[in-house]
ROTIMAR-136713 format. One record per residue (C-alpha): x, y, z. Coordinates in Angstrom, 2 decimals. Example, Ala and Ser with C-alpha at 12.3 -4.5 7.8 and 13.67 -1.06 7.14 Angstrom:
! residues 2
+---------+---------+---------+
!      xx !      yy !      zz !
+---------+---------+---------+
!   12.30 !   -4.50 !    7.80 !
!   13.67 !   -1.06 !    7.14 !
+---------+---------+---------+
This chain:
! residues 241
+---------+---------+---------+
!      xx !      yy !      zz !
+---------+---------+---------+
!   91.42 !   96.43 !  124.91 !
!   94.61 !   95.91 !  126.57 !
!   98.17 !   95.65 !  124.31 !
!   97.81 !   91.88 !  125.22 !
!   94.13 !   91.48 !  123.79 !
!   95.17 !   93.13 !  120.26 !
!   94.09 !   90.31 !  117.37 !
!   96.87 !   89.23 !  115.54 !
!   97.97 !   90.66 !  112.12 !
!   96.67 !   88.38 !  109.32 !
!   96.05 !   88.34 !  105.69 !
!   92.99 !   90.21 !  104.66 !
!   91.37 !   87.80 !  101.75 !
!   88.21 !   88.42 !   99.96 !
!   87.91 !   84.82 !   98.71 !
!   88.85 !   81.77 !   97.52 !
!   88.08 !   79.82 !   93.95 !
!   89.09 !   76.04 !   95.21 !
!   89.52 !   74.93 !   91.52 !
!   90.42 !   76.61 !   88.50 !
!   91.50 !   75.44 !   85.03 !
!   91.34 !   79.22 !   83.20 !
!   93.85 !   81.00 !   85.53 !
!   96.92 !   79.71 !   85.02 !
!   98.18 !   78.04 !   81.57 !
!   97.93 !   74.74 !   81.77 !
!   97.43 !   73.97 !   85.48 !
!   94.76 !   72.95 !   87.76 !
!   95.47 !   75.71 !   90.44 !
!   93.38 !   77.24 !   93.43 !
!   92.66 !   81.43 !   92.86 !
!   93.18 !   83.08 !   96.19 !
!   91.49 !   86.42 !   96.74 !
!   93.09 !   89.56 !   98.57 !
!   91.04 !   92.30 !   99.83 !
!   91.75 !   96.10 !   98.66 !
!   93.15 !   97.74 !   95.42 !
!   94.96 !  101.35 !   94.70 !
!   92.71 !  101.88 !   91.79 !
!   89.58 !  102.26 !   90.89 !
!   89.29 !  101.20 !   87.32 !
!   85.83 !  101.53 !   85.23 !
!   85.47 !   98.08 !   84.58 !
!   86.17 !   96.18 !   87.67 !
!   84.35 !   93.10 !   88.23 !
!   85.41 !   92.66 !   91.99 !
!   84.37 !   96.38 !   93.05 !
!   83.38 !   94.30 !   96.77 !
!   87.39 !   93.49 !   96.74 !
!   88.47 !   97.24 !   96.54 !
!   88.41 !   98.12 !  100.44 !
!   90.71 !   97.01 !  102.64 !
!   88.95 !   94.65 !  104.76 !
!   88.32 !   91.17 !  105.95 !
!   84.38 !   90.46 !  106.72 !
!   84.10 !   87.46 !  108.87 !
!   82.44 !   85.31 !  106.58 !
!   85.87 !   85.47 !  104.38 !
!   88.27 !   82.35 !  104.74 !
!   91.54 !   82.82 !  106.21 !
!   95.06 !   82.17 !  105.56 !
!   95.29 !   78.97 !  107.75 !
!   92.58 !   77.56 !  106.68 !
!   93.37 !   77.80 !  102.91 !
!   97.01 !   76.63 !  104.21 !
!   95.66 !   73.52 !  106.04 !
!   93.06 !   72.50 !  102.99 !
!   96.36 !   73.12 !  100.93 !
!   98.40 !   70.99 !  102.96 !
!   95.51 !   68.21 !  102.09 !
!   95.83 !   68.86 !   98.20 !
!   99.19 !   68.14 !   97.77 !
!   99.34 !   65.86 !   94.17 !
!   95.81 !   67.30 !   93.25 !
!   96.99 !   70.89 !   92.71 !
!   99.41 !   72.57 !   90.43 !
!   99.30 !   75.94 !   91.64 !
!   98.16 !   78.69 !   93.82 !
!   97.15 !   81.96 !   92.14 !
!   96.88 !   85.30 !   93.90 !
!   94.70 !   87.79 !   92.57 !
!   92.30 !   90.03 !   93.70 !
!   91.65 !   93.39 !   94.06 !
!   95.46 !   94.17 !   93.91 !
!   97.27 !   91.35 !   95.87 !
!  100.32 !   93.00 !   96.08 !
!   98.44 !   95.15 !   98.69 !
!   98.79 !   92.48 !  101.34 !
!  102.25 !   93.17 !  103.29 !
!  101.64 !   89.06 !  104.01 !
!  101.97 !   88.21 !  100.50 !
!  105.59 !   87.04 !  100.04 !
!  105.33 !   84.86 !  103.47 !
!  101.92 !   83.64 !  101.68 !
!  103.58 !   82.77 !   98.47 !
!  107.01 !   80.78 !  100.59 !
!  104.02 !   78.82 !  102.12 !
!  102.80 !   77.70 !   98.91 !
!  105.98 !   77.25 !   97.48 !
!  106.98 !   74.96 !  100.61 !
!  104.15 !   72.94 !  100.11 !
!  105.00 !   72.00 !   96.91 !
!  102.79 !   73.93 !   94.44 !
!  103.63 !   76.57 !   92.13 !
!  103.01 !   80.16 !   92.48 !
!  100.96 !   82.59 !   90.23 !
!  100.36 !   86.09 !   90.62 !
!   97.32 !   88.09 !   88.61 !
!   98.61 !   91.41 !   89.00 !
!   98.42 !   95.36 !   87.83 !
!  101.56 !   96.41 !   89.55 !
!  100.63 !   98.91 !   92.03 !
!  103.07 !   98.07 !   93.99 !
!  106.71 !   97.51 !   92.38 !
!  108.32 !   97.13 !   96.27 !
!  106.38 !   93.98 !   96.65 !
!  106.53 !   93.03 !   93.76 !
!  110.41 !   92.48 !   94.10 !
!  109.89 !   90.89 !   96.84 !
!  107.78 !   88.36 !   95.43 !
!  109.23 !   87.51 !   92.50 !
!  111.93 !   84.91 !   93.55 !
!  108.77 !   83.17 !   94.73 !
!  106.53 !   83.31 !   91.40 !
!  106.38 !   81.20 !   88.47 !
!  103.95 !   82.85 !   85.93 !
!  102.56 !   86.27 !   86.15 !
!   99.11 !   87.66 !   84.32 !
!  100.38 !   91.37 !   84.34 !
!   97.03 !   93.62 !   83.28 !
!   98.03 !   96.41 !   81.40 !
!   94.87 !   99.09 !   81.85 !
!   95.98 !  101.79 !   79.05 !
!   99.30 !  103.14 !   77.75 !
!  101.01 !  104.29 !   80.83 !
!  100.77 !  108.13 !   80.23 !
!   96.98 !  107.99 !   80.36 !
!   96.79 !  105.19 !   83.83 !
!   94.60 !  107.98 !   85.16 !
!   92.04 !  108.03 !   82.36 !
!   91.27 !  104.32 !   83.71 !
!   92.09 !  103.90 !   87.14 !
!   91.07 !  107.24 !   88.15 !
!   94.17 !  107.61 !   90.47 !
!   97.18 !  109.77 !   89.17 !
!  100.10 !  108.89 !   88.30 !
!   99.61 !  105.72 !   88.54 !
!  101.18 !  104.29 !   85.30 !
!  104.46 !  105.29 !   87.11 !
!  103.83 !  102.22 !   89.59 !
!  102.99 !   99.78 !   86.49 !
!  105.66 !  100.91 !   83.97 !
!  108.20 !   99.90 !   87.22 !
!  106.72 !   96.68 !   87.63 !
!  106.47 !   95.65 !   84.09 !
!  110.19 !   96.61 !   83.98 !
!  111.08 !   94.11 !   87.13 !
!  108.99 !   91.36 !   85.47 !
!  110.69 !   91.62 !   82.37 !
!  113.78 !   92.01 !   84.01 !
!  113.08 !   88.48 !   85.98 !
!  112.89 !   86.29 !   83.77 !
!  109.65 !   84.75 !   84.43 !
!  107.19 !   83.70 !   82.42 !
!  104.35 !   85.98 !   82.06 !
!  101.36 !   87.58 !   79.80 !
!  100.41 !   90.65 !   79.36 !
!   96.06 !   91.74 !   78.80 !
!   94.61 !   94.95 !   78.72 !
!   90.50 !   94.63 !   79.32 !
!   89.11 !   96.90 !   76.00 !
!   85.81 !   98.92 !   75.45 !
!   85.61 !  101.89 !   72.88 !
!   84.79 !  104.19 !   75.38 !
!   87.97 !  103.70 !   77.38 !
!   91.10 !  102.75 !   74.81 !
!   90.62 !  103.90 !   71.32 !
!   92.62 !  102.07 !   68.72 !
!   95.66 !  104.20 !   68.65 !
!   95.97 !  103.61 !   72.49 !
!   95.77 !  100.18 !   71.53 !
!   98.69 !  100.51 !   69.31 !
!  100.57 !  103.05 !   72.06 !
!  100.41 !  100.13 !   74.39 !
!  101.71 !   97.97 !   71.93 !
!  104.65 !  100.28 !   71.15 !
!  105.43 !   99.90 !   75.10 !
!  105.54 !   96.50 !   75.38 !
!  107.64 !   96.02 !   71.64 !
!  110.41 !   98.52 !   73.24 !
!  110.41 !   96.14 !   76.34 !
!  110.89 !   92.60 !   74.26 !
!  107.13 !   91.44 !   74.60 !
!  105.77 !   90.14 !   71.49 !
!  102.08 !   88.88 !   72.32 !
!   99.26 !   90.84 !   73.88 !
!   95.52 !   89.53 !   75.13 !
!   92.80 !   91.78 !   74.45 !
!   89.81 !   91.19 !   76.83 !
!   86.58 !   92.66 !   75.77 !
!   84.73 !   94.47 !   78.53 !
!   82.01 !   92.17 !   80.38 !
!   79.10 !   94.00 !   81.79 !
!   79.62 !   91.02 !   85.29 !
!   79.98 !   92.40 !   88.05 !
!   80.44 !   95.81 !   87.13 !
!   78.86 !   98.86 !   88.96 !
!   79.93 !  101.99 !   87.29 !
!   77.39 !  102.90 !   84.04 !
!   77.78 !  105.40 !   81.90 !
!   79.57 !  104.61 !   78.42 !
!   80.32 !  101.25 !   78.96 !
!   76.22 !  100.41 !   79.23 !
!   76.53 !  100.68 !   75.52 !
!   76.70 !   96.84 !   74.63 !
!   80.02 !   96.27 !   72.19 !
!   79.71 !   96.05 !   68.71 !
!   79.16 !   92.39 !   67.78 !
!   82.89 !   92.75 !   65.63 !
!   84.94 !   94.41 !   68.30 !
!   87.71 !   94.75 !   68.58 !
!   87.57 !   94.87 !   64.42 !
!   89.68 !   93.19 !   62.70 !
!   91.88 !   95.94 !   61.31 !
!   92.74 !   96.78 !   65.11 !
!   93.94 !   93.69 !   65.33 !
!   96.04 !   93.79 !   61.83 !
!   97.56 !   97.05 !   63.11 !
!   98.81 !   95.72 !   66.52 !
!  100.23 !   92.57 !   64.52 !
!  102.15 !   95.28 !   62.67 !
!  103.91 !   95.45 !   65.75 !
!  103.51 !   92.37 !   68.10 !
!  104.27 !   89.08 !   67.22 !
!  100.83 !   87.06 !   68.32 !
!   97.71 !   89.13 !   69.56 !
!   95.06 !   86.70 !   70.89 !
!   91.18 !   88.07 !   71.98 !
!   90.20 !   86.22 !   75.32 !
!   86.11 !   86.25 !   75.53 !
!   86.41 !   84.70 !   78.45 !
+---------+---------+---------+
């Protein structure tokens, strides 16, 4: 293949969710997948997302732009999620796209990647920011070191920004006990963040076994975990969904 015959860079997207009312607050947005993550958490549901690739059956960028173009008035927002979408060097031209179009801009997000995440956020209006364990002990759940440095950095620009966001952490016993629970909550408190959304582990999607086959008891996260973090945090909301 010649210099000349070389395909041109493009995003590498795993997906696309047309409509969606659950992923950003309040708005009727489309979810845009990117292919590949840094981590390798436990509990991933999108395990087919975590390489680096772009099969041919996955839409691409212009197409998503043109059907985009077509939705203008029917759409509040574009989401980017993923895997880790701040792996895609594409991402901030993505997110001007969007923004040019008219729609607002939503990132789902564990902050792998603080660089790109500055460059983003001048683009972003809301931000899910998923906080896997208290930063110390990333490893124990992502199973790549050190990589609570990356996510401490990012919360820290987020906060820093200005924009609207939430912060979750997905919870099985197994994984976070209840002081980590409370560690995490420490974090955020020192960092002005007064709510917290606790997602109980789904089984969906998941490949890795082990101790989270155990199904969760039918009261978790009990209710004195949640009276402790509220010792702390201001609202602290369990999300089933």
């Amino acid at each position: 293949m010649s210099h000349h015959d070389e395909p041109t860079p493009s995003p590498k997207l795993g997906g696309v969710v047309r409509f969606s009312s659950c992923d950003y607050p309040g708005k009727l947005a489309c979810v845009v997948f990117v292919s590949g993550c840094p981590w390798r958490c436990h509990y991933c549901h999108n395990p087919h997302l975590q390489t680096r690739n772009s099969a041919p059956d996955r839409p691409s960028w212009p197409s998503i732009a043109a059907w985009l173009e077509r939705r203008k008035g029917m759409l509040d927002a574009v989401v980017f999620c993923g895997g880790e979408p701040l792996v895609e060097r594409f991402l901030p031209s993505m997110m001007a796209e969007v923004k040019a179009l008219g729609f607002r801009v939503a990132l789902h997000t564990g902050g792998g990647y603080p660089d790109r995440l500055a460059a983003c956020l001048p683009l972003i209006d809301w931000i899910g920011f998923d906080v896997k364990a208290p930063f110390e002990r990333y490893a124990d759940v992502t199973q790549i070191a050190r990589s609570g440095d990356a996510a401490r950095r990012s919360l820290d620009l987020i906060v820093e920004s200005g924009i609207e966001f939430e912060c979750r952490t997905t919870i099985h016993p197994a994984l976070l006990t209840e002081d980590d629970l409370v560690a995490i909550s420490t974090e955020l408190v020192a960092r002005g963040i007064t709510k917290l959304v606790l997602q109980p582990f789904r089984r969906d999607g998941v490949q890795t076994g082990g101790p989270l086959d155990a199904p969760l008891p039918a009261d978790y996260p009990p209710a004195s975990t949640i009276a402790r973090l509220q010792q702390s945090l201001s609202i602290v909301e369990v999300r089933a969904h």
